[in-house]
C-alpha positions in Angstrom: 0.0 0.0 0.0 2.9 2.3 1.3 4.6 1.7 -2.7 1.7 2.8 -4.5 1.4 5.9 -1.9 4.8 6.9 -2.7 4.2 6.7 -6.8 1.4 8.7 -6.6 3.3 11.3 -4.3 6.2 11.0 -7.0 4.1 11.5 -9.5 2.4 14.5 -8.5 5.8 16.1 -7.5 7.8 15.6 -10.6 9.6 12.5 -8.5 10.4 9.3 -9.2 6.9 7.4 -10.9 6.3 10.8 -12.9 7.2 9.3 -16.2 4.4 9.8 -19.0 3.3 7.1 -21.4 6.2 5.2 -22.5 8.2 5.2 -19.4 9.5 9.0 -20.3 9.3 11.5 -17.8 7.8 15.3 -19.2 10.0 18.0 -19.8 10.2 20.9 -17.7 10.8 24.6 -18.4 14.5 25.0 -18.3 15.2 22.0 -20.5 12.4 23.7 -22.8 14.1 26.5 -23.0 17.5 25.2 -23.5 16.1 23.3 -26.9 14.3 26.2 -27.7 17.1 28.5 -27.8 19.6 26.1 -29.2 17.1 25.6 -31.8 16.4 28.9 -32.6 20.3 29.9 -32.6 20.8 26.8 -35.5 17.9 28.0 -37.3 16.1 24.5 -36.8 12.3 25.2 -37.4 11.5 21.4 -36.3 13.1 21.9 -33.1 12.1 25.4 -32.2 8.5 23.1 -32.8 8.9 20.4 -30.9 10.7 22.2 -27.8 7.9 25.1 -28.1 5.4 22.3 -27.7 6.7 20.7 -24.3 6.0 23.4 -22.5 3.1 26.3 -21.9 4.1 29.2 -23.8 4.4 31.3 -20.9 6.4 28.6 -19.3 8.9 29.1 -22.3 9.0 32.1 -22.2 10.0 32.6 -18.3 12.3 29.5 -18.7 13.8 31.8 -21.9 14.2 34.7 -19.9 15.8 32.8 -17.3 18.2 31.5 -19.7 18.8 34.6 -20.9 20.0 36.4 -17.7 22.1 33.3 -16.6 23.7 33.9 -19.4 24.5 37.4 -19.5 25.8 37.0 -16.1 28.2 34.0 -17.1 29.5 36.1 -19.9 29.9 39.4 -17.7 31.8 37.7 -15.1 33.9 35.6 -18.1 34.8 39.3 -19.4 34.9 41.2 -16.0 32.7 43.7 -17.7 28.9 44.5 -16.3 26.1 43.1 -17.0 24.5 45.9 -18.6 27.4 46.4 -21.1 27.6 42.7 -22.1 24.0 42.7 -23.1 24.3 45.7 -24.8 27.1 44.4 -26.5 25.5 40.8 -27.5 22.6 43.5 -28.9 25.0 45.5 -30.9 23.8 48.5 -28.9 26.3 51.5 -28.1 27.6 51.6 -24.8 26.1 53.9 -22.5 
């Protein structure tokens, strides 16, 4: 009784037993995102699809953002500049 407790706890919480049909579990927003942007970077319409659909859109899109600004900062710190002028920079904006 206790086992079948704990895979409908799992389940529920993204845990172990949380695997869809097939034995796969769901994506979540970050791997989404990562996909998405990789996609989009290599120009890969079918993947840009598929990642876009694992996901809510407006999980994407904070998973994106997130992404984003992980980013800057890694690249910021990488080039002991701010992060302001790096993503100014990675825009081809002027620096302030």
């Amino acid at each position: 009784m206790w086992g079948r407790v704990r895979r409908i706890g799992g389940t529920a919480t993204g845990g172990p037993g949380a695997a869809g049909a097939g034995g796969r579990r769901p994506h979540n927003l970050f791997e989404a995102a990562a996909a998405y942007v990789s996609a989009c970077a290599e120009d890969d319409q079918d993947r840009i699809d598929e990642a876009a659909g694992w996901v809510s859109p407006e999980a994407l899109s904070f998973g994106v953002t997130e992404l984003a600004c992980r980013a800057v900062v890694a690249l910021a710190r990488e080039r002991d500049e701010s992060p302001g002028t790096v993503a100014r920079a990675l825009l081809g904006l002027p620096a302030v």
